[in-house]
C-alpha positions as CSV (number, residue, x, y, z in Angstrom):
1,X,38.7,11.4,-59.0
2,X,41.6,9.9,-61.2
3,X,39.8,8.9,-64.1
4,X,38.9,10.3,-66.8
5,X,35.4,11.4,-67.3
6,X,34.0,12.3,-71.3
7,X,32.4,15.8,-71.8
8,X,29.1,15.9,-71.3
9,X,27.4,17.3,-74.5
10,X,24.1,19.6,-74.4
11,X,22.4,20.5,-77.3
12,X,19.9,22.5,-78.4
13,X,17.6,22.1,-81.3
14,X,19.8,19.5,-82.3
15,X,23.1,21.4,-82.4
16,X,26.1,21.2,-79.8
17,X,25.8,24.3,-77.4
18,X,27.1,23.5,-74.0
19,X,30.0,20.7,-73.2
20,X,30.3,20.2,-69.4
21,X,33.7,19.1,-68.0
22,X,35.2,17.8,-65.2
23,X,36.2,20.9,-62.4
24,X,39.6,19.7,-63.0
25,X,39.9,19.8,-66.4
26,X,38.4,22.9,-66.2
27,X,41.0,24.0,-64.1
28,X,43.8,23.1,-65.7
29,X,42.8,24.9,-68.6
30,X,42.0,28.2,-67.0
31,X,45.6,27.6,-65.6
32,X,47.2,27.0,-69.6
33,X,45.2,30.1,-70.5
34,X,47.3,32.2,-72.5
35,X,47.7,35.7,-71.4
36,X,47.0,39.1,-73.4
37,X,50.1,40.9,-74.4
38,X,51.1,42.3,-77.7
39,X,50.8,39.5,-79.6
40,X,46.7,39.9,-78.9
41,X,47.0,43.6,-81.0
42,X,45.3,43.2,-84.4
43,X,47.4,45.1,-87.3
44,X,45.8,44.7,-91.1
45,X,48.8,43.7,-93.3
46,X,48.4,47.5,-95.4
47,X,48.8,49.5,-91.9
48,X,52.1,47.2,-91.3
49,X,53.5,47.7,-94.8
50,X,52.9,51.3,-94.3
51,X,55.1,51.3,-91.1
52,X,57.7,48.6,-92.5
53,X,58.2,51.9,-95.4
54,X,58.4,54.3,-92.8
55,X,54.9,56.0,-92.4
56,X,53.9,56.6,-88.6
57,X,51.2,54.2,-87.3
58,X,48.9,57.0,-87.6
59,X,49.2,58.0,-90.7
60,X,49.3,54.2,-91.8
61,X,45.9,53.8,-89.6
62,X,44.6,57.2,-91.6
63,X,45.3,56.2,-94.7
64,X,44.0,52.2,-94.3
65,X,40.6,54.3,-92.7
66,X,40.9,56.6,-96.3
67,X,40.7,59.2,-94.3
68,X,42.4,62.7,-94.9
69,X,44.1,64.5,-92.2
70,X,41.9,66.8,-92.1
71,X,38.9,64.5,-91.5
72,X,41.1,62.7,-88.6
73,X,42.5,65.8,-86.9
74,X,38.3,66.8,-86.7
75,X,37.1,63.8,-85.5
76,X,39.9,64.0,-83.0
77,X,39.5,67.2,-82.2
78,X,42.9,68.3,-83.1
79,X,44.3,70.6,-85.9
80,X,45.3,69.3,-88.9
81,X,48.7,71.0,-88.4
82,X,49.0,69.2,-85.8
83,X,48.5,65.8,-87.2
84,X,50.7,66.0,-90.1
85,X,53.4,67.0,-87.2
86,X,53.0,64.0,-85.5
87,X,52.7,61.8,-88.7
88,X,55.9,63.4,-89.5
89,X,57.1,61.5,-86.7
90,X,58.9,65.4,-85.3
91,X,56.2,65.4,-82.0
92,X,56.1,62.9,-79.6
93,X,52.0,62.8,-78.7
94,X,51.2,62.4,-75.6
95,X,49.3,59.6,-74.4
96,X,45.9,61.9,-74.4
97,X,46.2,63.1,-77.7
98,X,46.5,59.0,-79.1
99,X,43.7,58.6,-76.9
100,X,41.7,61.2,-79.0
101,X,43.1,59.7,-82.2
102,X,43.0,55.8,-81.5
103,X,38.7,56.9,-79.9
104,X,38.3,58.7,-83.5
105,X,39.8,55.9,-85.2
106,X,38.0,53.2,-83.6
107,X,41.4,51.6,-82.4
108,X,42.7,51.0,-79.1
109,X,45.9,53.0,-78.3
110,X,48.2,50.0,-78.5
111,X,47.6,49.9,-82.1
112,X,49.3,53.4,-82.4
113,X,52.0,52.6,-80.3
114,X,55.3,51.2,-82.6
């Protein structure tokens, strides 16, 4: 099948809700499908200006959230010492502590990851 064949339009109460294509068209988009990578990580413009002026992505995430330290190292389960160490940026955390603080955040890790 060469030629070209229009979507077929379904609607419900009188709006658009399906379009049926041809299984090649379909095809090739799945093919042109664009890939997750970074460029799919969502930073707010505050938490980037924060980082851009040298604050640590979590203290930049904290402060967007308007949370204190302490209120983050206890829903992390952390001590706050311990938090203003690494948003000191003198510890390197380890991938299960920005777990804890990306789950009490409500971020995905990547998003504390520079």
């Amino acid at each position: 099948m060469n030629e070209h064949t229009d979507p077929q339009i379904i609607t419900q109460n009188g709006k658009p809700a399906f379009a049926v294509i041809p299984w090649a068209e379909y095809q090739e988009l799945l093919r042109n499908q664009a890939s997750p990578d970074e460029a799919d990580i969502w930073f707010p413009n505050e938490v980037v200006k924060a980082n851009v002026r040298g604050d640590s992505l979590i203290k930049a995430w904290r402060e967007y959230f308007k949370l204190t330290q302490a209120e983050l190292a206890e829903k992390a389960g952390m001590k706050q010492s311990a938090l203003a160490r690494l948003e000191s940026s003198e510890g390197t955390p380890r991938k299960s502590t920005l777990a804890k603080i990306a789950e009490a955040l409500e971020i995905s890790v990547d998003q504390l990851i520079n």
